[in-house]
C-alpha positions in Angstrom: -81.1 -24.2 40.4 -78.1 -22.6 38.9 -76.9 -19.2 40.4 -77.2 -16.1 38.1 -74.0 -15.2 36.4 -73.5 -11.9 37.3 -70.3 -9.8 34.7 -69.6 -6.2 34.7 -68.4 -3.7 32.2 -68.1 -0.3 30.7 -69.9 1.0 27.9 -68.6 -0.9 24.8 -70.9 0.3 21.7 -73.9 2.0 20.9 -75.9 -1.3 21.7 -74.8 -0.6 25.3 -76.8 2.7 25.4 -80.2 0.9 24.1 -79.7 -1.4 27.1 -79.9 1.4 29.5 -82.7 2.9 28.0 -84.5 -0.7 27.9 -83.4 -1.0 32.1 -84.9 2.3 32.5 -88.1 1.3 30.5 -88.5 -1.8 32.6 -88.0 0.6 36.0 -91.2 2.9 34.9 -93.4 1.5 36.0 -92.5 0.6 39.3 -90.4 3.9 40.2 -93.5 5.8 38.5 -91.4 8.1 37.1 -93.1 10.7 35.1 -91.4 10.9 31.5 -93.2 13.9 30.9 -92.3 16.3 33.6 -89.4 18.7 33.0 -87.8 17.6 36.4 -87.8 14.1 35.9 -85.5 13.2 32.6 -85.8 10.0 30.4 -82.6 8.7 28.1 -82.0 8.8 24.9 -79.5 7.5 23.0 -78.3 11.2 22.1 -78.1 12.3 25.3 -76.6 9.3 26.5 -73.7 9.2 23.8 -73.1 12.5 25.0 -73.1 11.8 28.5 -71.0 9.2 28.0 -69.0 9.6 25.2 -67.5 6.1 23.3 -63.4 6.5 23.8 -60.4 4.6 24.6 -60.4 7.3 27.2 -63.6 7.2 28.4 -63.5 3.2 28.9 -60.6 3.5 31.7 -63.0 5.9 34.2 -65.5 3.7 35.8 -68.4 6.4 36.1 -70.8 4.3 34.3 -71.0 0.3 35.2 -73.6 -2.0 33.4 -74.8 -5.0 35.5 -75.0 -7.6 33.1 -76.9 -11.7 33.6 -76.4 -14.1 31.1 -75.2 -11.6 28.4 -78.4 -9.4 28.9 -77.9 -5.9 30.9 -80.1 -5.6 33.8 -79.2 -2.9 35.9 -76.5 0.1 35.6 -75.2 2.5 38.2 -73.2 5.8 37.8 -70.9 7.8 39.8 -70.7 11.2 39.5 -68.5 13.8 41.7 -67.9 18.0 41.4 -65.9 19.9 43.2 -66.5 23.2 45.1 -64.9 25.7 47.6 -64.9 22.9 50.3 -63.3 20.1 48.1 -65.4 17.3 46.2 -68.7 16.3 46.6 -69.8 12.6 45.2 -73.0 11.5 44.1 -74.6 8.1 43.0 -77.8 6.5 41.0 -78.8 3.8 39.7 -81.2 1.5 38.1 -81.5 -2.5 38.2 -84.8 -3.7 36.2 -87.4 -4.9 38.0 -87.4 -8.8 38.4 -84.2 -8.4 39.6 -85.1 -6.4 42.6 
């Protein structure tokens, strides 16, 4: 049995933000996330591109990593920070489909 190759990487193009949605897709069920409910919010390529905006700038901060297995993206994570009268605060999420878990 061969190990799974295992790559990292940036967002690249616009297929990158249909992979997330299609990681988040695979999560629903299991997480049972409620695309419905106003506090609970689902991607879409919009707000994605917006989120994460394609640049030559954009690809040298590492706020957004996709997990990628023989060319196929299975799992993302973002990194997120904001800063406030005490300093910076850091925050975390993210997603890895589910026959990876």
């Amino acid at each position: 049995m061969a190990l799974p190759q295992f790559s990292f990487h940036p967002i690249e193009s616009e297929a990158d933000y249909l992979a997330l949605i299609s990681v988040r897709e695979k999560c629903l069920p299991i997480d049972e996330s409620d695309i419905d409910s106003p506090e609970e919010t689902f991607p879409t390529i919009s707000t994605l591109s917006l989120s994460y905006p394609l640049s030559d700038h954009f690809s040298r901060l590492p706020t957004l990593i996709l997990v990628q297995n023989d060319g196929e993206v299975i799992g993302y994570q973002t990194i997120f920070w904001w800063h406030h009268h005490e300093g910076y605060s850091y925050g975390h999420r993210g997603y890895l489909a589910p026959l990876w878990h």
